[in-house]
N, C-alpha and C positions, 0 to 999 in steps of 0.2 A: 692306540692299537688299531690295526687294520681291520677295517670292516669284513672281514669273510664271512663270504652267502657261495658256497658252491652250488653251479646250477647243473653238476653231474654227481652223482654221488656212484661210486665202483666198489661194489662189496663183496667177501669170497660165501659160502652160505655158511660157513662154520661162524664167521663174523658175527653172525646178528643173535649173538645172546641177549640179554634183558638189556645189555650197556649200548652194544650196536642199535637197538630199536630206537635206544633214546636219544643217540645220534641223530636216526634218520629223520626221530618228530621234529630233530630242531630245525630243519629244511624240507616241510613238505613242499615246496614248491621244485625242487629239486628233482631231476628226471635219474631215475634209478635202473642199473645195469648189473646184473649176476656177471660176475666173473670166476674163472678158476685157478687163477693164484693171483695173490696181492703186488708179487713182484715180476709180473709180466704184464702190462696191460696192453691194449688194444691199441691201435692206430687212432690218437683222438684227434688229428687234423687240427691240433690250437700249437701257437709257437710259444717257447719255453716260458715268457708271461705269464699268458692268459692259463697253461694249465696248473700254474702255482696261486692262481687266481680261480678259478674256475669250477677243480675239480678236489672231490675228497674219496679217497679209498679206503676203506675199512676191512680188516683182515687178522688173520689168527695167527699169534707169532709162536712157531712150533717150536724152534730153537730157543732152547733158555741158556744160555753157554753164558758162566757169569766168567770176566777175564781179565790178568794184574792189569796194575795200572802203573800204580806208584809215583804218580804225576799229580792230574788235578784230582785222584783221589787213589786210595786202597785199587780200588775192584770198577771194573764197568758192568753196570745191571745191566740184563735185558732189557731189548727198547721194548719203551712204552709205545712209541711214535717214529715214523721216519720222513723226513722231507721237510721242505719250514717254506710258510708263505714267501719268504724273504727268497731274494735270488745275488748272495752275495758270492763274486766272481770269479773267487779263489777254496768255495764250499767241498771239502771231500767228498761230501755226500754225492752231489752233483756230480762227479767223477763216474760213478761204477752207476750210473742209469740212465739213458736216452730223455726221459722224461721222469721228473722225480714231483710228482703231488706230495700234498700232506698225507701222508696215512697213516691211521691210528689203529694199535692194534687192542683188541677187545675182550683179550684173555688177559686181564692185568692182576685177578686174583692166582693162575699161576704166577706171574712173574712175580710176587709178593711172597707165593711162599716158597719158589728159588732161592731167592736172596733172603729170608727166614733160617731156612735150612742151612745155606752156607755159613752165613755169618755166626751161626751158633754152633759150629763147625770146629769157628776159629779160635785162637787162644784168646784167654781174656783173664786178668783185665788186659787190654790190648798196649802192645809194646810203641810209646810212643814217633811220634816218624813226622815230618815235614807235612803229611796230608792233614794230620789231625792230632794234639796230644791224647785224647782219651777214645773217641770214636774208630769205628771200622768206616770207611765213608765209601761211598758207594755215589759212580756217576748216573744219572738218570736221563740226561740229555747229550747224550754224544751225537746219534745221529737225526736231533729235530729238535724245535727250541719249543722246551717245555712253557714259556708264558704267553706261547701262541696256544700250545692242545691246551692248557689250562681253561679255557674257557670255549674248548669244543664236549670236551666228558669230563663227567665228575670224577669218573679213575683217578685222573691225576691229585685231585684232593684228597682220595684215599690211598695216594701213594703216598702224598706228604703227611698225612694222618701216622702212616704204617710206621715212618721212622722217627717219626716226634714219638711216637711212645714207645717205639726201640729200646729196649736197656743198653741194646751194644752198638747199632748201627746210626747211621748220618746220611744224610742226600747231602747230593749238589749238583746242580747245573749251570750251565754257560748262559750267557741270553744279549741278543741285542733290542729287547721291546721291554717295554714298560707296560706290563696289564697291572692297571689298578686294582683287578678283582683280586691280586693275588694278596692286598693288604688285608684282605679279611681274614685272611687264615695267620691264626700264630702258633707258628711250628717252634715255637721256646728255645729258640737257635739252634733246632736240629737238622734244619736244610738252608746250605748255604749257598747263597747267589751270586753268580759274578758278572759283573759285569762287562762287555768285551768293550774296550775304547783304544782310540786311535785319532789321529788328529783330525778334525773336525770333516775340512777341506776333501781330507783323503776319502775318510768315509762316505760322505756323499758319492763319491765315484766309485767306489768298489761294494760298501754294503749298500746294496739295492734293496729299495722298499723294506727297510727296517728304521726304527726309532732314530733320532738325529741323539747324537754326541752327548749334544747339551741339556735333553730329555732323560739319557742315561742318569748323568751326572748328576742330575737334578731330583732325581731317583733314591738318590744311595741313603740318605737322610731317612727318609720314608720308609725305607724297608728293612732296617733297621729296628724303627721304633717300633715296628708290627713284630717284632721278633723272630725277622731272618739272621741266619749270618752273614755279612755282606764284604765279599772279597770283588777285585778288578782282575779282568784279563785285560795284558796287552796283546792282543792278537789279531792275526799276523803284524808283525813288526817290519813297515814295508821299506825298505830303504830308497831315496831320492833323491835328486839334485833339483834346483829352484829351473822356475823359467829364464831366469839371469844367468845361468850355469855356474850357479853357489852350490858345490858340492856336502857343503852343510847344511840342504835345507831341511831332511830329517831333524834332523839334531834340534837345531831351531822348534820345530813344528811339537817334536818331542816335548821340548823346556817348555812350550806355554802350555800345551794339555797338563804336563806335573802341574801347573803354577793353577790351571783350572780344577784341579781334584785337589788340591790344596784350599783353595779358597771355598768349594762347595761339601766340605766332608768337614762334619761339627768335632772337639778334642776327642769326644766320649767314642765317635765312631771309626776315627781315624786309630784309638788305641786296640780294636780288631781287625783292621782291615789290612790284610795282606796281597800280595800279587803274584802272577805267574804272567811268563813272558815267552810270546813262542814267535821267532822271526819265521816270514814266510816260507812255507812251500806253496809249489806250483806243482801243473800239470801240465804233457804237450797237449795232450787230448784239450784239454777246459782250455788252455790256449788258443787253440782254432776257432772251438764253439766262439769265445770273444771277441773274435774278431769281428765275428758276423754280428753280434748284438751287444758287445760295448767295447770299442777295440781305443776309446780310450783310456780306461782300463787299462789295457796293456801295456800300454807306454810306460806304467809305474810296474805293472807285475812282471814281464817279460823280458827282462834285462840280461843278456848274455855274455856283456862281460863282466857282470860281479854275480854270474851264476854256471855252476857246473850241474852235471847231471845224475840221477841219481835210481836205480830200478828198486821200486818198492816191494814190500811185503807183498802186494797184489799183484805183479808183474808191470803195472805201471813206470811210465816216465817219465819221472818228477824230475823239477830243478830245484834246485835250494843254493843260497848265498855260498861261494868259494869257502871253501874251509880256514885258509887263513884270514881271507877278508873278515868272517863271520867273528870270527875269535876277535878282532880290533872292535868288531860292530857290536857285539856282547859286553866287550869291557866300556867304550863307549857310553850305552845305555843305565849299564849302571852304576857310571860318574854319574852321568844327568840325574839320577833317580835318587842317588846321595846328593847329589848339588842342592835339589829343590824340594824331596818329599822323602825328607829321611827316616821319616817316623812310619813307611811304607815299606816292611820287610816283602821280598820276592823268594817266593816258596821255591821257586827251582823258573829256571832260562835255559832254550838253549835254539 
């Protein structure tokens, strides 16, 4: 896990209920700044690093808007948390803010009884579906990686409390870190983990400052027998050619990560472990920023002739893989994934 010690702490004053204070003890050496909204901050003079190193923002998230998913789960709860120490190159999040810190928001007893309310809302017993056969499941980390806040507030362990004794609901989140604190808590396989992996090589280049591959991997065993439920994200799915100009060097780079999640995942845990598979999207915006701070990076993300363009829900201008390309690259992926780790059903690709 990454050492974070923020020596700015940015907090709104609705922020500092009994949860925010206990925040702030855990960095008094931390120089403290009133602001008046969480999602505008100040000029901090630190370049995109240092403020995902540096600073932590605490703030009150007023919008509870819980919304479908029908992918990596039912429903997306209200964040807990937005922004992640990691600064990996292709992050949505990073898309829609200048500067994006960690920030945790400190009203997590509403957002608990949001998704209370809704989920008791809903039919039950719940109509089985690809996210879950018996659970309502609910995302918790869409936009921050809960096993980084897991060990900035206790919230989060009373978030994962809230749905292990759930009758009808479920968490789950994405993550690229390993916190070992998270072995201490047994959520009785009601909050499930996934793990984001991708070829090793590649990762070091694009996830910036998160957990290495083989730490992931190394992982899944482990959290498991704490009693998570423990699924894999392939995400982003980055297509590429070799330095040799072997236009099969995905493919390749693919078969040995299966061949590594095969050899590091015990019968008992591979007979729950499922996958979801999402090929990249890009930004022009997050394009530029990498240029200037890791533009080789780009060489793998940037590719314009196996990518069209695409105006997002946000007005954004994404590119995503050619339509018909993508359709060869989909079936592609899950040959390799029958070839080598067929006992690895994928919950939904695309």
């Amino acid at each position: 896990m990454p050492d974070f010690n923020p020596s700015l702490i940015l907090y709104t004053a609705d922020a500092l209920n009994e949860r925010g204070e206990a925040v702030l003890a855990q960095f008094p050496e931390a120089e403290t700044l009133q602001i008046k909204q969480h999602n505008r901050l100040p000029e901090l003079g630190m370049n995109h690093f240092k403020v995902k190193s540096d600073v932590l923002v605490l703030g009150k998230l007023k919008t509870q808007d819980i919304k479908w998913s029908g992918r990596s789960s039912d429903y997306i709860a209200p964040s807990l948390a937005n922004g992640c120490f990691g600064a990996c190159t292709y992050c949505y999040v990073d898309r829609h803010k200048n500067v994006n810190p960690i920030t945790l928001f400190t009203n997590i007893d509403e957002n608990l009884a949001s998704v209370g309310a809704h989920v008791n809302a809903l039919d039950w017993p719940k109509p089985a579906n690809q996210t879950d056969p018996a659970y309502w499941t609910y995302d918790i980390g869409c936009n921050s990686d809960i096993s980084i806040d897991y060990s900035l507030t206790d919230g989060i362990e009373q978030v994962f409390s809230f749905y292990r004794d759930h009758p009808r609901a479920k968490a789950t989140f994405a993550t690229k870190f390993v916190n070992p604190a998270l072995l201490d808590f047994n959520p009785q396989r009601k909050v499930r983990i996934r793990f984001s992996l991708m070829p090793s090589h590649v990762s070091k280049l694009v996830d910036v400052r998160t957990d290495s591959i083989e730490k992931r991997l190394a992982a899944i065993n482990d959290f498991y027998d704490a009693g998570y439920e423990v699924h894999v994200n392939f995400s982003p799915v980055i297509v590429y050619g070799g330095a040799d100009g072997d236009p099969k060097a995905w493919r390749n780079d693919y078969r040995d990560l299966f061949r590594q999640l095969n050899a590091a995942v015990r019968p008992d845990v591979k007979a729950q472990l499922q996958s979801e598979v999402i090929f990249l999207t890009h930004n022009q915006g997050q394009h530029q920023a990498n240029l200037a701070i890791n533009p080789k990076a780009e060489e793998l993300l940037w590719v314009p002739a196996l990518q069209e363009s695409k105006v997002s829900q946000f007005g954004g201008w994404n590119i995503r893989y050619r339509h018909q390309l993508k359709r060869q690259m989909v079936a592609v992926f899950e040959q390799l994934l029958r070839d080598e780790i067929p006992w690895c059903t994928i919950r939904y690709i695309f």
